[in-house]
N, C-alpha and C positions, 0 to 999 in steps of 0.2 A: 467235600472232604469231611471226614469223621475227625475227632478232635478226643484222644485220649490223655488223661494229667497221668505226669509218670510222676508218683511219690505214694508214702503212706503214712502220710500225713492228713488223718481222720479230719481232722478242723478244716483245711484246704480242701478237702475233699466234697465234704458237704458244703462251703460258698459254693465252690464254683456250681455243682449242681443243682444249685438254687439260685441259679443264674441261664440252666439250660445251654451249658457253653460245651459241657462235654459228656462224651458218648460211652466212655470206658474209661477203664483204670488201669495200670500196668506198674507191675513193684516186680523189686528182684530182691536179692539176698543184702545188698548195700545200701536199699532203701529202708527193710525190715531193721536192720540194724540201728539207722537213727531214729526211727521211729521210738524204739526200747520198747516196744510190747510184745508179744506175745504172737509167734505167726498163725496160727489155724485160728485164733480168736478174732484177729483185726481184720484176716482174709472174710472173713462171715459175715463181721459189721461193718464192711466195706463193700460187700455183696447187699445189702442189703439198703445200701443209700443210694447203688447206682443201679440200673436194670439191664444197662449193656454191658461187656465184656469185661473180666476182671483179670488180670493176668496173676497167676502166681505161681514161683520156678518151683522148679525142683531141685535139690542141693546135691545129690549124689551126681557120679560123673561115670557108674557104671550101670548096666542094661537091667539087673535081676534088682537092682534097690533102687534106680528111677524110676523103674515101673511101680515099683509099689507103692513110691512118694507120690506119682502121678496120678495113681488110681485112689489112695487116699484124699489127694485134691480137689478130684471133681466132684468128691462126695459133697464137698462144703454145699456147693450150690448149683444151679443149674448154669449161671452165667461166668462160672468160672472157666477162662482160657487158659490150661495146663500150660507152661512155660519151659522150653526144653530149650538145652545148647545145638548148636547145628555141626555135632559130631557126627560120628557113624551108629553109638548107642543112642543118643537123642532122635535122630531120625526115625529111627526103629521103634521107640518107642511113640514117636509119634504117628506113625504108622497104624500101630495096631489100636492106637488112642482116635485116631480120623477117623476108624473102619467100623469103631462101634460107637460113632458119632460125636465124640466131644469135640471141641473144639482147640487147636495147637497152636500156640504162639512159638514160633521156632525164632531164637534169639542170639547176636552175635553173631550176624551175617557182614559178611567183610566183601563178598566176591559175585559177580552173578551166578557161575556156576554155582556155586552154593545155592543160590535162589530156586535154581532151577531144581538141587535134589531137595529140598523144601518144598516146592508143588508135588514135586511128583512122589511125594509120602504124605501128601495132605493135608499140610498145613492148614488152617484156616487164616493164620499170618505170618510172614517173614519180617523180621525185623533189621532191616539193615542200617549200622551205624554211623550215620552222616557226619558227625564230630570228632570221632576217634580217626575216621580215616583223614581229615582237616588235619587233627593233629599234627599227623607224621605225613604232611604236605602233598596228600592228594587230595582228589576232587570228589567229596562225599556226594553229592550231588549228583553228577556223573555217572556213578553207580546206580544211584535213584532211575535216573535216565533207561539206561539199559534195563535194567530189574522189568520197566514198567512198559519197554519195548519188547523185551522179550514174550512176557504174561500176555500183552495183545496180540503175537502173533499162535496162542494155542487156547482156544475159548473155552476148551477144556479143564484150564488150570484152573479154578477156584479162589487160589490163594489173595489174599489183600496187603499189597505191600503198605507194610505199617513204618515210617518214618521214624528210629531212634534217634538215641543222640543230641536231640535238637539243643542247638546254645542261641538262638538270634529269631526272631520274628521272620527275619529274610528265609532260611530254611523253609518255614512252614511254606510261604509265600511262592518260592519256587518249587518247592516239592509238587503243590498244587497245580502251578501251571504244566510240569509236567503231566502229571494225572495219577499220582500217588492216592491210595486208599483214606489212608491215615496218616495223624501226625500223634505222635507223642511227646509231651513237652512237659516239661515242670510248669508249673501253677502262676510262675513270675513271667513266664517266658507267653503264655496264653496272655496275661494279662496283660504285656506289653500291646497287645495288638490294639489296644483303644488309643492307643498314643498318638498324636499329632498333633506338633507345636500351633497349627490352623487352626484346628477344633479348640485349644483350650485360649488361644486369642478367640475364636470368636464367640466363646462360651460366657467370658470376661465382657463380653464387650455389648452382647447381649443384655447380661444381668444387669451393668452400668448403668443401661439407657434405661431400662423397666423401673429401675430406682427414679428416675429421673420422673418416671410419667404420674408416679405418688399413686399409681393402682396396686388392686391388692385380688388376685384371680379367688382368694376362698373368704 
């Protein structure tokens, strides 16, 4: 499983990828906002710390000015994954963005059917939101399921279902065993995964004992 931080947050950005923990980047319009910088400038120097996949949306919600947001986008850099809603303009536009090869993160997937007009306009990723559907008491998960049953029964699809939403280590964790592409998670939710009360008893308990032996390994 590919491992994308959703934030744009330049400092988090570069630990974690100085750590080799993650693949890609993914920002949208709510992330850009706390950030306080500047979008085409941070999309660049953010392209430029990661080598894999950079998400960044488009703001317009109709066909003749997404396109042009979009086509503006992939100018930034070569790893940048245009970020479209998965309306009826978004598709289209991503359409004709898959046909002359960029790469589409298609976002605000709630349903499989939606998945499915997401491959078949070429996405390069569907983002379905495991958390929001939590929210309002379904089973975000579930969806994952189906999305990733469907895709292996047409080997044609291409597309990589990319895990949103994430709030819990367990997400990632079942996403996986399902056979999801990607996860995307904030930077706290990655770094939960070191966690285990075991590991930091036995960690303690190790250092203890080496005290004890009065060596000194350097």
């Amino acid at each position: 499983m590919k491992f994308f931080v959703d934030t744009a947050d330049i400092s988090e950005i570069k630990d974690l990828a100085s750590t080799g923990m993650i693949d890609g980047v993914t920002t949208n319009p709510s992330l850009i906002l706390k950030s306080g910088k500047s979008f085409i400038p941070l999309i660049e120097e953010i392209c430029g710390v990661v080598s894999g996949p950079v998400s960044a949306e488009v703001a317009s919600t109709d066909y003749e000015t997404m396109w042009k947001e979009a086509d503006k986008l992939r100018q930034i850099a070569d790893n940048v994954a245009v970020k479209v809603p998965l309306t009826p303009a978004g598709l289209k536009v991503c359409k004709k963005l898959s046909d002359e090869g960029t790469m589409v993160n298609v976002t605000l997937c709630f349903s499989a059917a939606q998945a499915i007009l997401a491959a078949k306009a070429g996405a390069a990723f569907v983002s379905p939101f495991v958390g929001r559907l939590d929210d309002i008491g379904q089973d975000g998960l579930s969806l994952i399921q189906d999305i990733v049953g469907i895709y292996d029964n047409y080997p044609d699809f291409a597309t990589e279902v990319l895990v949103a939403s994430i709030r819990n280590p367990m997400h990632i964790v079942e996403s996986a065993k399902i056979g999801a592409h990607v996860c995307t998670c904030p930077a706290s939710v990655i770094k939960q995964l070191y966690n285990h009360p075991l590991t930091d008893k036995g960690v303690a308990t190790f250092t203890e004992d080496w005290k004890k032996t009065g060596q000194s390994i350097l």
